[in-house]
C-alpha positions in Angstrom: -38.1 -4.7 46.0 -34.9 -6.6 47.1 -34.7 -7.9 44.3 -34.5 -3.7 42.3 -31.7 -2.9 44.9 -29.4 -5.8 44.0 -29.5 -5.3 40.5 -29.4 -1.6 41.2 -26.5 -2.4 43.3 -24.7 -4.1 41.0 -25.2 -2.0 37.9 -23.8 1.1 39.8 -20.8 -1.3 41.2 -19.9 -2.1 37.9 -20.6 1.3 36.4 -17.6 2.2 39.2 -15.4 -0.7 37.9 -15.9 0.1 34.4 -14.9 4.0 34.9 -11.0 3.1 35.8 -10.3 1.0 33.3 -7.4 1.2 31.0 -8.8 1.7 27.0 -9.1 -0.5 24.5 -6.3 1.6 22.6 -3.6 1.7 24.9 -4.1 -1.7 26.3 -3.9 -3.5 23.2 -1.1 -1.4 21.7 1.0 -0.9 25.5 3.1 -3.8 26.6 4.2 -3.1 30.3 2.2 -1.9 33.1 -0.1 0.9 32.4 -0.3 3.4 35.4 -1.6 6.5 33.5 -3.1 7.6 30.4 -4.7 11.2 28.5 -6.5 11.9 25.8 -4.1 13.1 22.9 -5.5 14.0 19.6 -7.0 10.2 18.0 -4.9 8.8 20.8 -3.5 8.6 24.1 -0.3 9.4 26.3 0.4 6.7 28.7 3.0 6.2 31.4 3.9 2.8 32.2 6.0 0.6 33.6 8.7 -2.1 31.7 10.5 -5.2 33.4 10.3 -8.2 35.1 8.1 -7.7 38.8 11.1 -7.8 41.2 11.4 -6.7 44.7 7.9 -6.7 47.9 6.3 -4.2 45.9 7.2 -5.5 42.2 8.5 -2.1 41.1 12.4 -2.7 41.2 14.5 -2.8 38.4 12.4 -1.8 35.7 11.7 1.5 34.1 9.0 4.2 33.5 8.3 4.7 30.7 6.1 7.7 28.5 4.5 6.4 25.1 2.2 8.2 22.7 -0.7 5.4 21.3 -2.3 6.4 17.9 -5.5 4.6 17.7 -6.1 4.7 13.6 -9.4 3.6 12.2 -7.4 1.4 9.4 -5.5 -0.9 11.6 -4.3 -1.8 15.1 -3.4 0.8 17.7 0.1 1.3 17.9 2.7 3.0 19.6 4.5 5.8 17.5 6.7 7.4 20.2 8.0 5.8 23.0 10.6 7.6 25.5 12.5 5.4 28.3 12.4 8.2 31.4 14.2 6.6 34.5 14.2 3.6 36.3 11.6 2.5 38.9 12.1 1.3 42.6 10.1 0.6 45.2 7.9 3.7 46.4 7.4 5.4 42.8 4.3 6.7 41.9 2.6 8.6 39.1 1.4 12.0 40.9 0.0 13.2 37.2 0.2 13.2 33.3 -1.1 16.0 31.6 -1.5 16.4 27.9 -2.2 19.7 25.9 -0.5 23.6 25.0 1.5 23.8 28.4 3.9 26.1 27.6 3.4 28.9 24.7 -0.2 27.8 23.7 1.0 27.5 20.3 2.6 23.5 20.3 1.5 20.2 21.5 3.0 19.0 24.6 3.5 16.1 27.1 4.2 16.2 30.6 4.2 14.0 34.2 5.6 14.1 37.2 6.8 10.7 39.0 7.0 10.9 43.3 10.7 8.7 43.6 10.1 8.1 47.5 8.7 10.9 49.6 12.2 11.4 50.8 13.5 12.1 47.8 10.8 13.7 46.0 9.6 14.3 42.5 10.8 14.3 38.9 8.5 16.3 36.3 9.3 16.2 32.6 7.8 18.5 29.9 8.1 17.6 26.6 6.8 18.9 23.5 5.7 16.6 20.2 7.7 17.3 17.6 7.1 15.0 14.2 8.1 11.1 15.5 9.9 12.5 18.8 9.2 13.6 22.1 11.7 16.9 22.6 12.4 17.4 26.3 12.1 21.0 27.0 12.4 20.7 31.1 12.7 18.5 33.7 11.9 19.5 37.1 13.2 18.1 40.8 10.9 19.1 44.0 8.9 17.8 46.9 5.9 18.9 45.2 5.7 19.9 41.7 2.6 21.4 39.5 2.0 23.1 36.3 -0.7 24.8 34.3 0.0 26.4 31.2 3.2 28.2 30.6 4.0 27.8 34.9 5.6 25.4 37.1 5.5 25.7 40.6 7.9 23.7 42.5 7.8 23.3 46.4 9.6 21.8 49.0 9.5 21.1 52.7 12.1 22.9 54.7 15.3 22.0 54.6 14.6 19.5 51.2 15.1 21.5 48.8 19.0 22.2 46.5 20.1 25.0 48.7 18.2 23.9 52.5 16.2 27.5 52.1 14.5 27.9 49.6 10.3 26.5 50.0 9.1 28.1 46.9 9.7 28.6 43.3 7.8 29.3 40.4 8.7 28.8 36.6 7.2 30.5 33.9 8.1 30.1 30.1 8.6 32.7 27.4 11.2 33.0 24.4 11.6 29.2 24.4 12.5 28.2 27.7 11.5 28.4 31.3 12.9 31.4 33.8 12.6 31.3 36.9 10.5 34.4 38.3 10.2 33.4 42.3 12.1 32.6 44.4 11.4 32.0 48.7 
């Protein structure tokens, strides 16, 4: 009976370690640090990270980075667009990467949102996939920033955000761009 648990045991513990790992695509075809990745299409977005370890938490001085992996079924998975987004520093971290029709329903798009420090707060980028490029169509600056399709919600403790007021606003897109609509 022992004997059942342990395997049991270790067939669910390795179920566990197997469910995080990076996929065969975009570790073959990425060469930096993979933090993120999404379905796209036959293959993946990933956000990672370029440069030499420096620094206690090995994050300074090099740069995130968003690449779009095609994994083909006649040769190696390779990187077809690859977009150098800022550099990286101690206390970055990937708060999301979301893949899909985010803003008219009608295009492909790309976006994350990195956290700089919690003091400084978050950078989101939208981009949409246009032949061999990635087209920025907004970035975003907030304490806290989400989005689901065609919206952006940005917050911010008091006193953080541009104007030292303002906790609230929300983004919506139409016509080609995003307009603000609230504002608190």
């Amino acid at each position: 009976m022992r004997l059942v648990l342990a395997f049991g045991l270790a067939a669910a513990l390795a179920g566990v370690a197997f469910a995080g790992s990076v996929p065969y695509p975009v570790y073959n075809a990425v060469h930096g640090r993979v933090v993120g990745w999404q379905p796209l299409g036959r293959g993946f977005a990933v956000a990672y990270l370029t440069g030499r370890p420096a620094g206690w938490c090995g994050l300074d001085g090099g740069s995130w980075r968003l690449a779009l992996v095609e994994n083909t079924t006649t040769g190696p998975p390779r990187i077809t667009i690859d977009r150098r987004l800022e550099g990286s520093m101690c206390g970055n971290e990937l708060v999301w990467l979301r893949t899909g029709r985010l803003t008219d329903g009608r295009h492909r798009e790309v976006a994350l949102s990195i956290l700089t420090t919690p003091s400084i707060g978050a950078t989101a980028w939208v981009f949409r996939i246009h032949r061999a490029r990635l087209a920025l169509v907004r970035r975003f600056f907030a304490d806290r920033i989400a989005i689901k399709p065609a919206v952006v919600t940005l917050t911010w403790l008091p006193g953080h955000s541009p104007d030292g007021r303002t906790t609230r606003e929300v983004w919506r897109f139409g016509r080609g761009v995003y307009r603000l609509v609230v504002k608190r």
